[in-house]
C-alpha distance (Angstrom), angle and dihedral (degrees) to the residues before:
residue distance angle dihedral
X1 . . .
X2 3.88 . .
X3 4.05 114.4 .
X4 3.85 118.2 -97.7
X5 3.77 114.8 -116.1
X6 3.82 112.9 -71.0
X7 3.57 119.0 -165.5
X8 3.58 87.4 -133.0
X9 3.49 84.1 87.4
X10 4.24 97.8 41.8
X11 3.84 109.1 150.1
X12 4.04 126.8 -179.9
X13 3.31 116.2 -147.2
X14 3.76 119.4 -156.0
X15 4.16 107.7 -154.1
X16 3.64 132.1 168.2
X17 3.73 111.9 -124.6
X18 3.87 118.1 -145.5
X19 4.34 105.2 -133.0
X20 3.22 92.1 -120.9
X21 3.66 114.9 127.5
X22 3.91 119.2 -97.1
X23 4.01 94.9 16.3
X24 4.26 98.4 118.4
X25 4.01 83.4 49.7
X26 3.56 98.7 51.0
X27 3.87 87.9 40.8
X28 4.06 90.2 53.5
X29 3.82 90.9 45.5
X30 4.12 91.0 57.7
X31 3.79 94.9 44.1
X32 3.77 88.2 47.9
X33 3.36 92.1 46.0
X34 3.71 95.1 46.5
X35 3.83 83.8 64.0
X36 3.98 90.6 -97.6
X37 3.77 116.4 156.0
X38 4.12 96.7 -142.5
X39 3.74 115.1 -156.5
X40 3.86 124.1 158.0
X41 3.52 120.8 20.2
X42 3.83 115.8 -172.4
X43 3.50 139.5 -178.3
X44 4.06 109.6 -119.5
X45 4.23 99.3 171.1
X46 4.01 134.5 -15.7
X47 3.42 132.4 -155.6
X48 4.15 131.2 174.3
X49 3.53 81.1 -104.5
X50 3.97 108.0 53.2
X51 3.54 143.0 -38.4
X52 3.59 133.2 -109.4
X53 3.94 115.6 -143.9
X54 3.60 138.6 173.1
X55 3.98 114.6 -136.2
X56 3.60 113.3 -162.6
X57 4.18 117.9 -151.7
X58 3.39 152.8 153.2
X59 3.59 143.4 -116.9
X60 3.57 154.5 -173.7
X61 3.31 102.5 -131.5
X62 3.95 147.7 -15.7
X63 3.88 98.7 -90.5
X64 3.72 79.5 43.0
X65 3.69 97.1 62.4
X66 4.09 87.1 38.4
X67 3.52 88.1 64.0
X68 3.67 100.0 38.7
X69 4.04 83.5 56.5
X70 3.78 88.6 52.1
X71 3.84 92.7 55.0
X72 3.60 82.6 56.6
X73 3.63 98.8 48.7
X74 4.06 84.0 48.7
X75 3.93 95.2 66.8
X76 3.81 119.1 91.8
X77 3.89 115.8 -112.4
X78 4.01 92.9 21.1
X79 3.67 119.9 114.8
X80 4.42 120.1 -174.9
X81 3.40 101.3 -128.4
X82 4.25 92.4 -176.8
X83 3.83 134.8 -43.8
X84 3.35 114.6 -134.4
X85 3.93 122.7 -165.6
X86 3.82 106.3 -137.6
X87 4.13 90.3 -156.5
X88 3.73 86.6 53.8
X89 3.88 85.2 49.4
X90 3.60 98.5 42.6
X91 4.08 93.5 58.4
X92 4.22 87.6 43.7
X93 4.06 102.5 138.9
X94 4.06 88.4 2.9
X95 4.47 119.8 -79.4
X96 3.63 99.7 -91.4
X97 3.72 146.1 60.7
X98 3.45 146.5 174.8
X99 3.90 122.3 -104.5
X100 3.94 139.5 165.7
X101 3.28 129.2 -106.9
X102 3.49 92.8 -140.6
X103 3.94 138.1 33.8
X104 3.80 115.2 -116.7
X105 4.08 94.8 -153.3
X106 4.23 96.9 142.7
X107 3.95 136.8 46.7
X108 3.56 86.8 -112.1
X109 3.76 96.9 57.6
X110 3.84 92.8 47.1
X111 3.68 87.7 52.4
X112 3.80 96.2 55.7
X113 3.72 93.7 38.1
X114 4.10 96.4 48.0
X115 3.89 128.6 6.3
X116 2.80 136.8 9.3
X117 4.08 97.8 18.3
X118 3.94 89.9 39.6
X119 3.26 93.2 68.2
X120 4.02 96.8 60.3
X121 3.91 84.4 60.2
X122 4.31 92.1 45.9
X123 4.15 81.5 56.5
X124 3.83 102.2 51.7
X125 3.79 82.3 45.0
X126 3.84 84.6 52.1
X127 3.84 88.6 53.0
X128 3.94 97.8 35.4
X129 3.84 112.2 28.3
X130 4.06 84.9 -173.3
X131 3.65 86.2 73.7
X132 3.95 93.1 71.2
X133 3.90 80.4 77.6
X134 3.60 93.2 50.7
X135 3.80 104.4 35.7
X136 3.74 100.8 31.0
X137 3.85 139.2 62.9
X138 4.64 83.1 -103.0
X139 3.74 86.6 93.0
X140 4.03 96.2 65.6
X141 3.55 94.2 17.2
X142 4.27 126.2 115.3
X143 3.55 120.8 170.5
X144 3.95 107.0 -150.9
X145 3.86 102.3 -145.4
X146 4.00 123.4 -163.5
X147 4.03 136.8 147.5
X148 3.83 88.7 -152.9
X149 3.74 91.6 -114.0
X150 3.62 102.8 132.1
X151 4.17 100.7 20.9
X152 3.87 114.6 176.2
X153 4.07 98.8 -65.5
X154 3.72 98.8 -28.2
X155 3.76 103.4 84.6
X156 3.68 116.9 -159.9
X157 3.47 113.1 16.4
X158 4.02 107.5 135.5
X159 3.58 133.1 -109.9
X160 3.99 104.2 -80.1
X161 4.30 84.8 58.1
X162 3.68 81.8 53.1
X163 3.36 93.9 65.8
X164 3.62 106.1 86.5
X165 3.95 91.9 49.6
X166 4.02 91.8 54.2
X167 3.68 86.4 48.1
X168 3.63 100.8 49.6
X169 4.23 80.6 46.1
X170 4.02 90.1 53.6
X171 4.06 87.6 51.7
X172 4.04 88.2 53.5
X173 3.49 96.7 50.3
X174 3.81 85.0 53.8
X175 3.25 110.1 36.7
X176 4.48 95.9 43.0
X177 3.70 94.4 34.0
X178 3.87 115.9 15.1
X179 3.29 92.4 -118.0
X180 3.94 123.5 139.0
X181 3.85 115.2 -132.8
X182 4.21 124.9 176.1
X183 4.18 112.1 -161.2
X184 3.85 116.6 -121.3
X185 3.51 120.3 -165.0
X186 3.88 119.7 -177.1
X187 3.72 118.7 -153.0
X188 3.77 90.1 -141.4
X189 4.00 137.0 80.9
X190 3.90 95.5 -163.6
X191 3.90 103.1 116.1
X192 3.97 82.7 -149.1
X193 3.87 93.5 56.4
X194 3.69 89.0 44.3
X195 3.64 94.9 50.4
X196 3.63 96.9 46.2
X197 3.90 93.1 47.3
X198 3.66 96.7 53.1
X199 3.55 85.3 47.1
X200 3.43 92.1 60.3
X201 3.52 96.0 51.1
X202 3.51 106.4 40.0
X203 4.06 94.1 98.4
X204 3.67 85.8 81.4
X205 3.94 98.0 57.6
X206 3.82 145.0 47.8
X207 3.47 89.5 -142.6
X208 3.84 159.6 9.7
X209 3.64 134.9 -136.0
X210 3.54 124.7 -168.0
X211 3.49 125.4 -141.6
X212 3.74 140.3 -169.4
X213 3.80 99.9 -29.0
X214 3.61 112.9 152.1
X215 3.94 123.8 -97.5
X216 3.16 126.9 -94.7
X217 3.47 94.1 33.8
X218 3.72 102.1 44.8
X219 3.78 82.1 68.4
X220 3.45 103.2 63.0
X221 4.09 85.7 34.2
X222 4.04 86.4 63.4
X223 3.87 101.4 38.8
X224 3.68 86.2 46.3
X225 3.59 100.5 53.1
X226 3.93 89.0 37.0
X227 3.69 89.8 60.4
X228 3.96 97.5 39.7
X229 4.20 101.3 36.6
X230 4.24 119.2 63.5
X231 3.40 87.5 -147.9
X232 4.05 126.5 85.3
X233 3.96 116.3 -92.6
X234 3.66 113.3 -159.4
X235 3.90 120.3 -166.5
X236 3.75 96.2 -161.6
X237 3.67 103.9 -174.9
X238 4.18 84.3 58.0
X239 3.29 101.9 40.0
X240 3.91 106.3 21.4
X241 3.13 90.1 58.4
X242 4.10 92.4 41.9
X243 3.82 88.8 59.6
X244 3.60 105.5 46.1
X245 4.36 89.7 43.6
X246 4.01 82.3 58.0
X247 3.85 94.0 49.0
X248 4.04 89.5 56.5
X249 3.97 91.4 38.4
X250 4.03 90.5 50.2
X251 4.13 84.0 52.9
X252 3.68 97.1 38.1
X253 3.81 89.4 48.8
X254 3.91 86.5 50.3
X255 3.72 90.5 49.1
X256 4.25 96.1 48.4
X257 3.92 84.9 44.1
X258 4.22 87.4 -118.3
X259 3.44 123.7 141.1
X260 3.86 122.1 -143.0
X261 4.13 100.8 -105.0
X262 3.96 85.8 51.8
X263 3.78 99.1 59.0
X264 3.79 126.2 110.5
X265 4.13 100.2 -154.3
X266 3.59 122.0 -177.7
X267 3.64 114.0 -173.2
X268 4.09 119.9 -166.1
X269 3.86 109.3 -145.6
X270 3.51 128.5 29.9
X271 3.85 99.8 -162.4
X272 3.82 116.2 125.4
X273 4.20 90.8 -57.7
X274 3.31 101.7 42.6
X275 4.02 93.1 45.8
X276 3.92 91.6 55.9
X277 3.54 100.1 45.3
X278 3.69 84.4 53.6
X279 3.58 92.2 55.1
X280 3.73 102.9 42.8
X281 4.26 84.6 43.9
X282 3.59 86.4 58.4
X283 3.80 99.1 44.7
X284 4.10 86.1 55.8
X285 3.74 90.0 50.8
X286 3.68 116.7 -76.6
X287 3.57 115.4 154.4
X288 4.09 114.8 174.8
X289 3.79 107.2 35.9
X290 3.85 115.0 161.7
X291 3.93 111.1 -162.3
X292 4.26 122.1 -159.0
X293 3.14 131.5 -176.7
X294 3.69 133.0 -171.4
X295 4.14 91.2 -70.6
X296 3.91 89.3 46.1
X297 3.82 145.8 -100.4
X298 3.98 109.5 -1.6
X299 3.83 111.9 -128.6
X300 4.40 142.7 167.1
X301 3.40 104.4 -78.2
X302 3.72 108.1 21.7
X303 3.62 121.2 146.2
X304 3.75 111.2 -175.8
X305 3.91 126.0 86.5
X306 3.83 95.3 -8.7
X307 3.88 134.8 145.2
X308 3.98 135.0 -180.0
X309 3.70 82.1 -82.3
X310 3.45 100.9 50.7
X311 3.60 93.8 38.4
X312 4.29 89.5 61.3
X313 3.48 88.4 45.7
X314 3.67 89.4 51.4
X315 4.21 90.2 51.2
X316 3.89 99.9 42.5
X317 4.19 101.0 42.2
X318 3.68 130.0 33.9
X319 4.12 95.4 66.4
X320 3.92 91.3 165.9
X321 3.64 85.0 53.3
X322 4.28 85.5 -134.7
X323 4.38 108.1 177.0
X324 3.64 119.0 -163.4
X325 3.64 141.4 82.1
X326 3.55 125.1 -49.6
X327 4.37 83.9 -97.7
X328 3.91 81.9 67.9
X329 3.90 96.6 38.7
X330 4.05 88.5 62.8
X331 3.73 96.6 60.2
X332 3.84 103.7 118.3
X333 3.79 95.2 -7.9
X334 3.66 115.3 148.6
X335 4.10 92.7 -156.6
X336 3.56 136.7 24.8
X337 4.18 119.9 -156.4
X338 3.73 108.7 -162.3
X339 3.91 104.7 -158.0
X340 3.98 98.3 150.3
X341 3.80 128.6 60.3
X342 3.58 142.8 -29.2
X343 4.40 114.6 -80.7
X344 3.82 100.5 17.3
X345 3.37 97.9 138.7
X346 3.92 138.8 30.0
X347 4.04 135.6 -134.1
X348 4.07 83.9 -110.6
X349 3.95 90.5 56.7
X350 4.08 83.4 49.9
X351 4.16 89.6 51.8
X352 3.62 85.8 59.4
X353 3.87 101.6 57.1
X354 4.09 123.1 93.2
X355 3.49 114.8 -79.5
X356 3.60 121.1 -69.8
X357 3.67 99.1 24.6
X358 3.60 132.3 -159.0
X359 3.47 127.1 -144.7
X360 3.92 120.3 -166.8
X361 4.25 97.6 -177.7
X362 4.04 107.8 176.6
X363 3.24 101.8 155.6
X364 4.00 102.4 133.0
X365 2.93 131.2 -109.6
X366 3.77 96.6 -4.0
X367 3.86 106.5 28.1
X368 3.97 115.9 -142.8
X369 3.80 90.6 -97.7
X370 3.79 122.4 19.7
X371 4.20 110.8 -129.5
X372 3.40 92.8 -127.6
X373 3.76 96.0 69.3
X374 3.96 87.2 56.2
X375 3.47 108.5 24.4
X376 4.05 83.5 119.1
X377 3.59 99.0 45.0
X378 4.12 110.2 40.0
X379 3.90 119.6 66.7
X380 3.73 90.5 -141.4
X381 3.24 139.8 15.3
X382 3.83 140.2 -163.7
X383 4.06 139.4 165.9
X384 4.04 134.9 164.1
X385 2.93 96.7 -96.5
X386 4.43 137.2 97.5
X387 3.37 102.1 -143.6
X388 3.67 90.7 73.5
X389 3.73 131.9 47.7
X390 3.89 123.9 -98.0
X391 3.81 95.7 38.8
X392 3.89 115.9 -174.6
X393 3.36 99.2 -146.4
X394 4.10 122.6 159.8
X395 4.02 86.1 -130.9
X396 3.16 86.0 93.3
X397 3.47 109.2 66.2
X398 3.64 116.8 8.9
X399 3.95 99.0 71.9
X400 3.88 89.5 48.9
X401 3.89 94.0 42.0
X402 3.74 95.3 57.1
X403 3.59 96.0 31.0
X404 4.00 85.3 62.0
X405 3.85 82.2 41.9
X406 3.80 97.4 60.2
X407 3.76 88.9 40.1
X408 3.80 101.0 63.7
X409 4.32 93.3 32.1
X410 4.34 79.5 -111.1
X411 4.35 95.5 -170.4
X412 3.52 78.4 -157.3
X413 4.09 149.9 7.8
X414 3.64 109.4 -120.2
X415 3.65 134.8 -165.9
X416 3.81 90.9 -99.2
X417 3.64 86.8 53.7
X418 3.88 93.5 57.5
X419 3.39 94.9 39.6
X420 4.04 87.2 65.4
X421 3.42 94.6 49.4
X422 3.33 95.5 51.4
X423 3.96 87.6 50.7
X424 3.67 94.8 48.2
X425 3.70 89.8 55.8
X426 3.60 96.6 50.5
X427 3.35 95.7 43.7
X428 3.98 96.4 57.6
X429 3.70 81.2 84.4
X430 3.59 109.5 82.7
X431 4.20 115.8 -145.6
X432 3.51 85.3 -106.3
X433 3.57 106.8 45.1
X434 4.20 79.5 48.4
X435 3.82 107.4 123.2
X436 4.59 133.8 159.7
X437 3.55 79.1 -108.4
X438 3.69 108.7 39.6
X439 4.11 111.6 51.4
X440 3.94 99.0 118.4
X441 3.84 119.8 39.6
X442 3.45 133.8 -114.6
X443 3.90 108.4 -82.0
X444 3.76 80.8 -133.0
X445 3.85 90.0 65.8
X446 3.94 101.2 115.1
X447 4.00 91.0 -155.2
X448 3.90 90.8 65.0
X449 3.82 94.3 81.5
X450 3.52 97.1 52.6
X451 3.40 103.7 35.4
X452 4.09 89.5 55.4
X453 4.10 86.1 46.5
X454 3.70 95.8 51.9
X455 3.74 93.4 48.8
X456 3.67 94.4 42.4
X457 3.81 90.7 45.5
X458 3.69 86.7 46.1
X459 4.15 93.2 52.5
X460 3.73 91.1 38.3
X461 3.80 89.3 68.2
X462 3.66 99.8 33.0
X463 3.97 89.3 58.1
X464 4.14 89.9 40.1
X465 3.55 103.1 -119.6
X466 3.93 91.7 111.8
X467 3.93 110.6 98.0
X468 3.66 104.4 -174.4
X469 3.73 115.7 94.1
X470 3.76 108.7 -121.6
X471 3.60 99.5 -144.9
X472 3.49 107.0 60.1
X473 3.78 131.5 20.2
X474 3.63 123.4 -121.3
X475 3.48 117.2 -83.7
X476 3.86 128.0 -124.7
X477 3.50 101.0 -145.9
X478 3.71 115.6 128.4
């Protein structure tokens, strides 16, 4: 089945219409036929002789819009002026910039911002190094980290290609939470490197995320860095994703009429994902997880294909001790978490899950089973992506988390503290606004970002790592 029109791929194409009667019809007709999805149309010039317009549209894919521009190169009395890709325009000079806070318009205000008044603030720093987070830009501040090892569904493709992604993260952090984030990317994949450089850098921030570094490594890159830094190090494609797949189980479970201890999970791909939302699954409850990966169901004693990851997983899950494929693994199971690839499992493998079955596929962009082929079988369903309800998307946690992070000094983010996020989010959805198709809420929902920082905030002192008194603010005296 061909993919719909995703405005991921929106195009305007600027064509000058001939004035003969019927032309902007018969241009329409092509593009539509061609599969375009044809929003605006506007009028950029007009002469007695013809008419240039842009035509605005979407597509599913770049040889789709190639041949949607050939269908309008096809039609007598059109000419294709350009075609201009509005993604490719959107990223033009990069998303983000830096800007003050204040204007400097006077002598005076240059001297307070910048010599000679600076350098009172540099000495009470000097004296009290817990005043960077008062006096500087570390108390809003997350560096998003990455070597571009594992980006989106690309893989490998270096740091610079990385680029765009930690961008587009920085604007999220802003625009959901308020907080300010600057993308890092490290043109190295030694975990020693990447440790030591971030390191090195972390006097500028309150905070690091890490993004789309390759399993196993990323592991020991985050534990590392956890144990060396005083400052909380978030690995969001473990544990964003972690906290928003327990928000839809805790409201799936609630719609089935399951509790936690009684469900059979079987989660496909135990890479850096699917390893942390087995963790934080089991820390709410989860009893009888069965993980797979691409060689099959992981189990004590295996041999084959295994690493110190896979060998843990192999120890703490599995207590049946079932071998197989994942086809055997979903015999019985009550939810399925698709963490791998696109196709893994069929409608027939669905029919032979417990009743009421839940299927969380988030494989991106083609999810391990598309909803359509069990929309009549599964009680809920969910995938990665927006174009159909229930999306898992890390939006929905990670601006909150650290933003309730940077608010309470948090030296780290624990599991309690994900835990609460991932309660807050599910529990934005009221029992009776509770729905198949409505268990996580929109990432447009402004009270996601504080909710998630007030329970984080909450758990961060309640467990001790928070290190700013509540009571009273810290003071800017020198």
């Amino acid at each position: 089945m061909p993919n719909a029109p995703n405005v991921s791929y929106s195009s305007t194409l600027r064509v000058k219409l001939s004035s003969r009667t019927g032309t902007l019809g018969e241009l329409t007709t092509a593009l539509g036929r061609a599969g375009a999805d044809i929003g605006a149309i506007d009028i950029v010039n007009a002469s007695r002789d013809a008419i240039t317009r842009d035509i605005t549209f979407t597509a599913s894919s770049s040889e789709h819009v190639k041949e949607i521009v050939e269908a309008a190169r096809d039609i007598d009395g059109v000419e294709v002026i350009n075609v201009s890709d509005r993604t490719f325009l959107m990223h033009l000079g990069g998303k983000i910039e830096v800007v003050s806070k204040m204007p400097l318009k006077t002598r005076n205000d240059l001297s307070m911002a910048y010599t000679p008044g600076v350098a009172r603030i540099c000495e009470a720093i000097h004296r009290d190094p817990e005043k960077a987070f008062t006096l500087t830009i570390k108390r809003n501040t997350v560096a998003v980290v990455t070597d571009g090892t594992a980006v989106l569904g690309l893989g490998d493709i270096g740091p610079a290609a990385a680029m765009p992604v930690m961008e587009g993260k920085a604007m999220l952090f802003k625009e959901f939470a308020g907080v300010d984030a600057f993308p890092i990317c490290l043109s190295t994949k030694d975990p020693d490197e990447i440790v030591r450089t971030i390191k090195l850098i972390s006097t500028a921030f309150g905070g690091v995320n890490l993004e789309d570094i390759s399993a196993p490594r990323c592991f020991e890159i985050e534990e590392r860095l956890k144990e060396e830094l005083d400052i909380p190090v978030f690995h969001d494609d473990q544990h964003g994703t972690a906290v928003v797949v327990l928000a839809a189980l805790i409201n799936a479970a609630k719609l089935v009429g399951k509790e936690m201890h009684e469900l059979k999970v079987v989660v496909n791909g135990t890479g850096a994902a699917g390893v942390a939302c087995t963790k934080i699954i089991m820390a709410a409850g989860v009893k009888n997880i069965i993980g797979c990966d691409q060689h099959g169901i992981l189990y004590r004693g295996r041999r084959e294909h295994m690493n110190w990851v896979k060998e843990w997983y192999a120890e703490n899950t599995n207590p049946e001790g079932v071998r197989g494929t994942v086809h055997e693994a979903m015999v019985g199971a009550h939810v399925f978490m698709g963490l791998s690839a696109p196709g893994v499992i069929s409608r027939e493998d669905v029919k032979k899950m417990a009743d009421k079955p839940i299927i969380f596929a988030m494989a991106n962009p083609t999810p391990e089973i598309m909803p359509e082929e069990v929309a009549d079988i599964v009680a809920v369903m969910a995938t990665g992506r927006s174009d159909y309800p229930n999306q898992i998307n890390n939006v929905l946690c990670f601006p909150g988390i650290f933003k309730g992070a940077l608010a309470c000094r948090a030296s780290r983010i624990n599991e309690e503290m994900k835990l609460a996020a991932a309660n807050a989010i599910a529990g934005l959805i009221s029992d009776e606004e509770l729905h198949p198709e409505y268990i996580v809420p929109s990432v447009f929902d402004k009270r996601i970002a504080e909710a998630v920082s007030r329970e984080v905030e909450e758990a961060a002192y309640r467990t001790g790592v928070a290190r700013r008194e509540r009571a009273a603010g810290a003071g800017l005296e020198e």
